[in-house]
N, C-alpha and C positions, 0 to 999 in steps of 0.2 A: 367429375373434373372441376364443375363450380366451386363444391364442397368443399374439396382440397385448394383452390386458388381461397379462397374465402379462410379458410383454417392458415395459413400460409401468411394473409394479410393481417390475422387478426391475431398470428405469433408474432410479426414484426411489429404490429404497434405496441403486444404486451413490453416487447425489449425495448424498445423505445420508453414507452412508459419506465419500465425498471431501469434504464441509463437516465432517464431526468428525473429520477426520486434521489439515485443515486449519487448526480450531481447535485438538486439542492438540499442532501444531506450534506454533503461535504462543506458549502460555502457556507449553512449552519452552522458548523462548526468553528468553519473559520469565523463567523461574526460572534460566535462563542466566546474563543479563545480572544478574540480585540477587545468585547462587553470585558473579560474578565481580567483582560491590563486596564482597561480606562478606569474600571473597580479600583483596583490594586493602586493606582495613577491617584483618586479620588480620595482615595483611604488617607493619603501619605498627604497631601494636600489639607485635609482635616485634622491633621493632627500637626501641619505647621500653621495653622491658620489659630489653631490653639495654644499654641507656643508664641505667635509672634503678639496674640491677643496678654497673655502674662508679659510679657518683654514689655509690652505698653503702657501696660497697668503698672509695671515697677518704675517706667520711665515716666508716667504722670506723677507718683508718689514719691519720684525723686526731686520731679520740677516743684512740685509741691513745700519737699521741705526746703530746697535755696533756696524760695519763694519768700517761707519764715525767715529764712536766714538771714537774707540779702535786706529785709524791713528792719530786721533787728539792729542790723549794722549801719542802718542808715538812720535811726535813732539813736546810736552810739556815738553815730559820727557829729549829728547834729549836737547831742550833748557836748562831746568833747571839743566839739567849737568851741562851744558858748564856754563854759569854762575856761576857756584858754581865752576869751575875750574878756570875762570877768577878772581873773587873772593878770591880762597886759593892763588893765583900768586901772588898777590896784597898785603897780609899781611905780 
């Protein structure tokens, strides 16, 4: 009678056992499946973080050349004063 209460207990904890493997199989999988969106989430994120890196770089080498530009024309401008002063001297 031991033997079988004893056999009897030592089936209920195998099922128990095999319901809590079986449950933190399942919740594995579920932090599976979230690991493999935040992945996915991380990927996409990389590859705008590399895009907005180019976008910068064309917007640095854009400020760059108004930079030229905007110097050129304010030596242009200065010139074109002074002319136009040399100019009214003259008449």
């Amino acid at each position: 009678m031991q033997d079988n209460n004893q056999l009897n207990r030592m089936e209920e904890m195998l099922g128990t056992l095999i319901k809590m493997v079986g449950e933190n199989n399942s919740r594995l999988g579920a932090v599976e499946d979230k690991l493999g969106a935040v992945e996915s989430r991380l990927d996409t994120m990389e590859t705008d973080v590399r895009e907005v890196k180019v976008d910068i770089n064309e917007l640095l080498q854009g400020q760059e050349r108004q930079d030229r530009i905007l110097e050129m024309l304010s030596v242009k401008s200065i010139e074109t004063d002074s002319y136009i002063r040399d100019f009214k001297r003259k008449l």
